[in-house]
Structure formats: structure tokens, C-alpha cells
N, C-alpha and C positions, 0 to 999 in steps of 0.2 A: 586809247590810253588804258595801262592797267595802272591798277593800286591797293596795294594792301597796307597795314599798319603793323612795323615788326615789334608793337606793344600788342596783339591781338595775339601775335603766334607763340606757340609754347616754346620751353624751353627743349632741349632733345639733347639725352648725357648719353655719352660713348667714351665708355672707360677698358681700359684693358685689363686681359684678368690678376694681373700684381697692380694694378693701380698707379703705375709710372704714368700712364697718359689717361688722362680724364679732361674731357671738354663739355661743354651745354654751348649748341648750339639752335639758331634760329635762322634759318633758310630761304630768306628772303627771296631769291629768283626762284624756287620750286614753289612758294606760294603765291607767282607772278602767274605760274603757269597756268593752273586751272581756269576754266571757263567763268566759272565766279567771281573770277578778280579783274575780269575786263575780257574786250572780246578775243577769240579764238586765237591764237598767234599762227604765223605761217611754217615753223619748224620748231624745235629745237631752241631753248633758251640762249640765246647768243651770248651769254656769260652770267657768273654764278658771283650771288653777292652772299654773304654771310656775317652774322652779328655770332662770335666768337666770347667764351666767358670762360677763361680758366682759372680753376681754384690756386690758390696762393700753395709751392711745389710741385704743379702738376706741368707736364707737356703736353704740345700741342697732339704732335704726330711724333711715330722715329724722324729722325734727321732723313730726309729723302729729297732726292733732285726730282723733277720735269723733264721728258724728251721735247715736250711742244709746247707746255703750259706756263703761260704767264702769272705769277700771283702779287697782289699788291695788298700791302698791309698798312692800314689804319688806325692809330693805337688811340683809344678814344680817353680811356683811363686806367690806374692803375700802372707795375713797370714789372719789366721783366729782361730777358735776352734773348735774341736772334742770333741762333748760330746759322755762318751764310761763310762755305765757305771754309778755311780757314779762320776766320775772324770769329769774335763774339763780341757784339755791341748790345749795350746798354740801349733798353726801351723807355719810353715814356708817353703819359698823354700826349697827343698831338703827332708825335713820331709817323713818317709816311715811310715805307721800303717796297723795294719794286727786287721781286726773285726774277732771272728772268731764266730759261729754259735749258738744263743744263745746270743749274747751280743750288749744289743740295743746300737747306736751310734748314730749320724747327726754330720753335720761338719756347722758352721755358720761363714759366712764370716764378720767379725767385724774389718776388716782391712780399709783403706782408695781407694783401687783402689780394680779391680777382681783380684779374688783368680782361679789359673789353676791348676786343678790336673787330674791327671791319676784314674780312678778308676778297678781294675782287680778284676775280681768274676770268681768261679769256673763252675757258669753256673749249679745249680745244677737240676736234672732231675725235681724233687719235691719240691717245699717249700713252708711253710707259713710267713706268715710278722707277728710281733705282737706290736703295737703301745703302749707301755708303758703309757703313758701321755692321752691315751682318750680310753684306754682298748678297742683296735679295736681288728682284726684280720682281715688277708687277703690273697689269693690264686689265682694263676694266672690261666685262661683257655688257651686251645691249641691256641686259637683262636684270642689272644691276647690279650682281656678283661681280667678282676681282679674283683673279688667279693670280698667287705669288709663286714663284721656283726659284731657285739659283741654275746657271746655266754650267754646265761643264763640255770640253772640249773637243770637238769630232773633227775629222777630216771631214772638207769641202764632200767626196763623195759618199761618205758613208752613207749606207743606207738607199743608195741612188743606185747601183749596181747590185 
């Protein structure tokens, strides 16, 4: 068994440099990992839990879909919007939504105080990001860098001959 206490762990802000997206998060399955919190595990965290707290006008992320990843949101308090989709629904305490892979989302907190949720992902081996709204793409390395590009168009053999 492992265990940590995610009142033990700091907070961790990631803001962009206009300040459109600003998050404090606490990382509950990366403080599962360490040798400290229980014994050894045999791989790779088989999913990523996170205690999310965005300030009142801030976003989570850009609006971005999953090629493999599943995420599941837990709204614990405060309200905000999940765009998913086409759609934009109305959050609240208690609120569960499941993204599943393939379907861009963001959550924007438009409530008057922080918005606290649970975020739960499958953790998958592989995946890409694709930013809908600035036609990015992105890919994470072992290493824990992320390359973003946009793709532009070649014939099948270019570059092959």
C-alpha cells in the first residue's frame, strides 16, 4: 500500500505568460511514486490523479483533445464551464464528466471564487495533444519535455527518394 496526504503537498502554479491560463496544482499520483510513500511500485504510475484549483477567470489549459487519453473531472467546489466539444456546460460542486480520447475540452473558471477539482487520466503509454483553436499538435518526451509543431503537407514520398 502506498499513501500520501494531498494536505501535506504544496501547492504548484503554472501560469502562462498573458495570464489567460493559471492553475495550483497538487499531484497526487507523482507523490504516490516515490519510495517514501510506500513500497517500490513495479512500473510507471498506472494513472494520474490531481487536486486542481483555478483562480476565479483563469483557464485550465488551451482547449485541447487526447489521441489515447482518458480524463475524468470531479468538481468538488466552486463553478465554472467545460467546453467539450461543441458544447459548453455549466459546472458545479459535485459535477463528474468523463473526456474520452479524441474530444477536445478546457474547463474555464467564470465563477466568482476558485473552482477545486479532481482531475483522473488513464495515464496513457502514448499520446498526442491537438489544440483545435491554433491547429497545434503536441507529444510528450521520456524526459519530461513536450514538443509542440503544427504539421504541414508533403507527399507520401517525399524525402524517401
Amino acid at each position: 500500500m502506498k499513501r500520501v496526504n494531498q494536505n501535506d503537498l504544496p501547492w504548484i502554479e503554472r501560469t502562462s505568460p498573458k495570464g489567460k491560463y493559471r492553475k495550483f496544482r497538487r499531484n497526487l499520483s507523482r507523490a504516490l511514486a516515490p519510495r517514501k510513500a510506500g513500497p517500490e511500485l513495479p512500473g510507471p504510475v498506472p494513472f494520474e490523479v490531481e487536486l486542481m484549483r483555478l483562480p476565479a477567470g483563469a483557464a485550465n489549459f488551451p482547449y485541447h483533445s487526447h489521441s489515447a487519453e482518458w480524463e475524468c473531472y470531479l468538481i468538488v467546489s466552486g463553478s465554472g464551464t467545460m467546453r467539450a466539444g461543441r458544447r459548453r456546460s455549466k459546472l458545479r460542486a459535485g459535477d463528474c464528466v468523463m473526456c474520452q480520447p479524441g474530444e477536445a475540452h478546457q474547463i474555464v473558471n467564470d465563477g466568482e471564487g476558485d473552482l477545486l477539482y479532481y482531475v483522473i487520466a488513464n495515464n496513457a503509454a502514448c499520446d498526442v495533444w491537438h489544440y483545435p483553436d491554433s491547429d497545434k499538435w503536441g507529444f510528450p518526451f521520456t524526459n519530461g519535455d513536450s514538443v509542440f509543431f503544427r504539421k504541414s503537407a508533403v507527399d507520401y514520398f517525399d524525402g524517401e527518394e
